[in-house]
C-alpha positions in Angstrom: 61.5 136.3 58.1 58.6 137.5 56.1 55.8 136.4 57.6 57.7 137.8 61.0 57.9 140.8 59.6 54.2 140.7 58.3 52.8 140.1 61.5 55.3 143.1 63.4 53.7 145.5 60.8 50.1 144.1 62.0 50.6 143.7 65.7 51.9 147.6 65.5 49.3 148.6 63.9 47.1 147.0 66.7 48.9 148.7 69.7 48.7 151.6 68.3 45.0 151.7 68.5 45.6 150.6 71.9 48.5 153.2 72.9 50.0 156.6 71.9 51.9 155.8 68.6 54.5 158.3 69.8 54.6 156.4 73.1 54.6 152.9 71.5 58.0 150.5 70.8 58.2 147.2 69.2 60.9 145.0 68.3 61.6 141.3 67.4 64.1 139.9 70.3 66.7 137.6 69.8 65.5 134.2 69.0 65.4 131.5 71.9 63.2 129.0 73.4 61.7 130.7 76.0 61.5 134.3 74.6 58.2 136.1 73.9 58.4 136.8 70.0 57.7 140.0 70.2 58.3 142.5 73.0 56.7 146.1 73.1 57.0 149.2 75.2 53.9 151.3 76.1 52.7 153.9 78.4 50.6 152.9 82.0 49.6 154.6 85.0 53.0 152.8 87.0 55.1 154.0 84.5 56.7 151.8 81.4 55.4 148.7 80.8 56.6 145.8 78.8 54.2 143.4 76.8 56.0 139.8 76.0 53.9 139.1 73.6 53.5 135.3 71.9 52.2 134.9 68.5 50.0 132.1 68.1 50.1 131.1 64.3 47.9 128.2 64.3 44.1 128.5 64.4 42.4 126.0 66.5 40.7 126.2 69.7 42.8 123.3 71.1 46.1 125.2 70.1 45.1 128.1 71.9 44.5 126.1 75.1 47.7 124.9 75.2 49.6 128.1 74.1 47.7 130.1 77.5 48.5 126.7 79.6 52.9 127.3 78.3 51.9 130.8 79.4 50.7 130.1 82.6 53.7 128.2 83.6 56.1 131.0 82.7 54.9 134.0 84.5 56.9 137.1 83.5 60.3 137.1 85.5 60.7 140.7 85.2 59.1 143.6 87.1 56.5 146.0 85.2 56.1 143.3 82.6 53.1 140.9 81.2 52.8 138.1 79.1 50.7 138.8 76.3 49.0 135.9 74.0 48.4 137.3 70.3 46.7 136.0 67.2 45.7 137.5 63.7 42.0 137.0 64.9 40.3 134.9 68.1 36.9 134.4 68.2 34.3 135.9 71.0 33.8 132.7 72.5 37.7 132.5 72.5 38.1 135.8 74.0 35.4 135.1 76.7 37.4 131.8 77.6 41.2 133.5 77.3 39.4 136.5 79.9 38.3 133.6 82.2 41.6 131.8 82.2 43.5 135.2 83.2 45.7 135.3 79.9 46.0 139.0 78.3 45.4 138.8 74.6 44.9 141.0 71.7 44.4 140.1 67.9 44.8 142.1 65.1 41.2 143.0 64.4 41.4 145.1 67.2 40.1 143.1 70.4 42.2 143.1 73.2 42.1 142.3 77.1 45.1 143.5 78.8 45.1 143.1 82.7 48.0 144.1 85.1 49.9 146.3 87.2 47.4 149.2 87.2 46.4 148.5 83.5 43.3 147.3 82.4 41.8 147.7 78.8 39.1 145.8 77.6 38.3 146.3 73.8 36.3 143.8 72.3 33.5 143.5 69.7 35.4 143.3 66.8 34.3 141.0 63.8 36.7 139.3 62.2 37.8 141.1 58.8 38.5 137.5 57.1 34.9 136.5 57.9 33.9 136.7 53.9 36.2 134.2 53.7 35.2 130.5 53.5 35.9 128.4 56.1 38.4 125.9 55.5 37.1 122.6 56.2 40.3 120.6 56.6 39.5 117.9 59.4 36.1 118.6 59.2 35.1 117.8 55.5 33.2 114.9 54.9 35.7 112.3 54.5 38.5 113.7 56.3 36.1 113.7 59.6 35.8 109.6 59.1 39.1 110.1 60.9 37.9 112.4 63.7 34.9 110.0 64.1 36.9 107.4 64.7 39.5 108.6 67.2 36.3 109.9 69.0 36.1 106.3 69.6 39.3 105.3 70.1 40.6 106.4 73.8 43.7 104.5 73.4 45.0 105.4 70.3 45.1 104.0 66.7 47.4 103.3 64.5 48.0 105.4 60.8 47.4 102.0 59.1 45.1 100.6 61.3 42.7 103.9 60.6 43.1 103.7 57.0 41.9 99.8 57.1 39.2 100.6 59.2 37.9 103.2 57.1 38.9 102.6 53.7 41.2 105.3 53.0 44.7 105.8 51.6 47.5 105.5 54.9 48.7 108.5 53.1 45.0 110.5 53.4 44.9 109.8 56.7 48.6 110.7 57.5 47.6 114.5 56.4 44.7 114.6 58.1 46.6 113.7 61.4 48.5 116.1 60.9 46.1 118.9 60.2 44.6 117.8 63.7 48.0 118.0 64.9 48.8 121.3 63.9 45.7 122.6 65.9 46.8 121.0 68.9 44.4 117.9 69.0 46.9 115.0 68.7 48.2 112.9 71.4 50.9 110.6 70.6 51.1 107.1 72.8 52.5 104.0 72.1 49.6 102.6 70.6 49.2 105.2 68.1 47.3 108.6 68.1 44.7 109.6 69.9 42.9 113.2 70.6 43.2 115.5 73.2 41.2 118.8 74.5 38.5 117.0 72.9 35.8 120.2 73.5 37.9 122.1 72.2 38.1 120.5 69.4 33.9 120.1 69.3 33.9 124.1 69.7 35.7 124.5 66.3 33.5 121.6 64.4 30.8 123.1 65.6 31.5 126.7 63.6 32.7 124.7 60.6 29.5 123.4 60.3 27.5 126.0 60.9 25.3 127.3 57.9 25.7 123.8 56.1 23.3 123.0 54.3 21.7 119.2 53.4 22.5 118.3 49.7 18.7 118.0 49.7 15.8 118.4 51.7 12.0 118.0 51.3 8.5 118.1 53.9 6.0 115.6 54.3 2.6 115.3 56.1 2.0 111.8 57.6 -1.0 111.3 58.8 -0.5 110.5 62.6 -1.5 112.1 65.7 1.9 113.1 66.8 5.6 113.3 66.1 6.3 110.3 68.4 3.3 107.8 67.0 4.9 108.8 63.4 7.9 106.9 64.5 6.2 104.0 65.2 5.0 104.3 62.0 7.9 104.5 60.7 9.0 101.7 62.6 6.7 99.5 61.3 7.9 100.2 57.5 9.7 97.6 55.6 12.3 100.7 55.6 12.9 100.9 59.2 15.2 97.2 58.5 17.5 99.1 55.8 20.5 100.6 56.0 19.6 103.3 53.9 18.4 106.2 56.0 19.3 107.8 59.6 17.5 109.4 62.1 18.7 112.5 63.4 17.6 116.1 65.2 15.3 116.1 68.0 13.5 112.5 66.7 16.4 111.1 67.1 18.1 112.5 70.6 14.7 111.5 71.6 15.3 107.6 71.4 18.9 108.2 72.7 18.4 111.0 75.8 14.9 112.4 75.8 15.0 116.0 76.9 12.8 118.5 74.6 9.3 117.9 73.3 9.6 117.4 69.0 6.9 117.6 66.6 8.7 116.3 63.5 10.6 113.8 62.4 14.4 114.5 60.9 15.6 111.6 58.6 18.7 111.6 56.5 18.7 108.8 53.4 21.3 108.5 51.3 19.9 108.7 47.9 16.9 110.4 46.8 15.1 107.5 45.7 15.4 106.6 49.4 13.1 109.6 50.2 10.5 108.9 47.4 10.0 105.3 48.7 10.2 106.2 52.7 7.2 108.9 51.6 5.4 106.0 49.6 5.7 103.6 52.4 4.6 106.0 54.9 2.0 107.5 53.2 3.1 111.4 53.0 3.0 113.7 50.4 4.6 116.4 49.8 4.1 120.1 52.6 5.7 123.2 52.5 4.0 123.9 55.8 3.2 121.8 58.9 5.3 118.8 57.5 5.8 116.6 60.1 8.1 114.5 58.1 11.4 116.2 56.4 13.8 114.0 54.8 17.0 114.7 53.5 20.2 113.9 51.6 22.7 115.6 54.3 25.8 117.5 54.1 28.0 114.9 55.3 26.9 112.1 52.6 29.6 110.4 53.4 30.5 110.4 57.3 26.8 111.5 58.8 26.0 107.9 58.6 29.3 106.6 60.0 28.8 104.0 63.4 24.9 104.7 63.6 23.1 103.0 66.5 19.9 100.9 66.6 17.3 102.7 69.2 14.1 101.0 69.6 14.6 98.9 66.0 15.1 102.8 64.9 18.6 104.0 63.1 20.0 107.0 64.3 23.2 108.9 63.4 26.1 108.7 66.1 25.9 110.7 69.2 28.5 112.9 67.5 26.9 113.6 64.4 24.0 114.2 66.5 25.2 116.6 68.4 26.5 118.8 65.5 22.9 118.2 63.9 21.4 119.5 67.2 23.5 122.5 68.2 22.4 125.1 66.5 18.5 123.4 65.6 16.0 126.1 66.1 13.8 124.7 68.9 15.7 124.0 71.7 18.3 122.4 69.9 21.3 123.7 72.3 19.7 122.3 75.6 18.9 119.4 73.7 22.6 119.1 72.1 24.1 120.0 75.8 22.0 117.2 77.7 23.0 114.6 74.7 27.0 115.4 75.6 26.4 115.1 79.3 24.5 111.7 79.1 26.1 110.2 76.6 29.6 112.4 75.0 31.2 113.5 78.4 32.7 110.2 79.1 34.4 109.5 75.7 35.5 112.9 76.2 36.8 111.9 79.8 38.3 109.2 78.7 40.3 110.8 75.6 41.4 113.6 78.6 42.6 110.8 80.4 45.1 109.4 77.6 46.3 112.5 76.3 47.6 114.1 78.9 49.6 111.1 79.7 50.7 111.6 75.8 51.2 115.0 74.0 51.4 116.6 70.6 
């Protein structure tokens, strides 16, 4: 009852930069399962108008696809009303897809779309007030995403126990982590175990976790070779290139998996940094600040980044996945370069995963 009446001090406080306060009522209706969980009163051009408005609680780009989809199939039943979807904060790219979709919304940072009987207010542009706040990584630290990884793989589901033997971990470890994924509306429950659903969805908010993180370690080399794409044969050709002990990764290695953008360096993640030191020694390359066409690094994910690499032209590269987080946001091009990588090679896991959960559910 507290955190209800929390949030019916916030959402007020929202309206009312929205609406005349004098004008403006809110209440808490009586509780049922197909009730809005809030409904408020406020002024239009056609008069009185209610707002039904639905709290969404959970964060998650996946749980607010399926809260607008319930809202969708319950269009209001009353006259001079709309179905509102509310949440303490949704994101621009989250208000651009809400506006798409046709579902009114508002947060309580002050963004809101409202759109019905002669009503339309459009106030967007509002950062979030939490945003000093760090980022909880949940599903998406590094070992906790060994689970992810895996169900990215696994169209028909997997077992709690089966997970866990596959990757090492406690049943109970990955129990939580299921249900974190749950609770943001990425879980799909069959008979032969879980499996993920609105799988872009869920790409959209691993993307933002990652953003801004930083390798454990990084450093730039010079090789001396003509271009980017000769220093991988060079590379190659090393007594490294048969380890297990490094990675490549960024536009190097989209190039050996679906070419697209022209590179001039080479990304490679090692594990250790006496991996660096002797890739640089067997390669030749010492040390740049500028022009290196070599930068190797310890990355963020120690852990998972090197979870189900692929062999490319006797090369190792990270997972498409990893990849594609790795590329996203990379300075030159990266996007187009992340975006072609999903259509050749992601879209038809993701297709797939579609497939079995909506046969399933959360």
């Amino acid at each position: 009852m507290h955190v209800r009446t929390e949030q019916e001090r916030d959402l007020k406080t929202a309206l009312e930069a929205l609406f005349p306060a004098e004008e403006l009522q809110l209440r808490i209706p009586r509780p049922s399962r197909s009730g809005p969980d809030f409904v408020a009163v406020v002024p239009s051009p056609a008069g009185r108008l209610r707002l039904l408005i639905e709290f969404m609680s959970a964060s998650g780009s996946g749980r607010l696809r399926d809260a607008a989809e319930h809202m969708h199939r319950r269009p209001p039943s009353e006259p001079h009303s709309l179905r509102v979807l509310a949440a303490k904060y949704l994101s621009p790219a989250q208000q651009e897809w809400l506006r798409r979709a046709g579902v009114p919304f508002l947060d309580l940072a002050g963004n809101a779309w409202l759109a019905g009987e002669r009503l339309l207010i459009d106030r967007r542009g509002f950062a979030n007030p939490d945003a000093h706040v760090r980022l909880p990584r949940g599903a998406f630290s590094d070992k906790a995403s060994l689970v992810v990884r895996s169900l990215v793989d696994s169209p028909q589901g997997r077992g709690i126990r089966e997970l866990a033997g596959a990757l090492d971990l406690s049943p109970g470890y990955v129990s939580k982590v299921v249900k974190q994924l749950d609770r943001s509306g990425y879980i799909a429950k069959g008979p032969a175990g879980v499996s993920l659903r609105h799988v872009d969805e869920l790409l959209d908010d691993w993307v933002h976790a990652y953003r801004g993180r930083e390798p454990a370690f990084s450093a730039g080399f010079f090789v001396l070779a003509p271009s980017a794409e000769e220093l991988l044969g060079q590379l190659g050709r090393s007594e490294f290139a048969g380890s297990e002990r490094y990675a490549l990764t960024g536009q190097a290695g989209a190039h050996l998996l679906a070419p697209y953008a022209e590179f001039d360096r080479v990304d490679v993640y090692v594990r250790e940094q006496a991996d660096a030191e002797l890739l640089a020694a067997q390669l030749g390359a010492r040390p740049a600040d500028r022009g290196a066409n070599l930068q190797i690094m310890i990355p963020y994910y120690r852990i998972s980044a090197f979870f189900a690499c692929q062999r490319a032209q006797e090369l190792r590269v990270v997972s498409d996945l990893q990849l594609y987080l790795d590329l996203y946001d990379f300075p030159v091009r990266g996007r187009e370069q992340a975006e072609h990588l999903y259509t050749r090679r992601l879209a038809p896991k993701v297709r797939a995963l579609a497939e079995v959960g909506s046969k399933g559910g959360s």
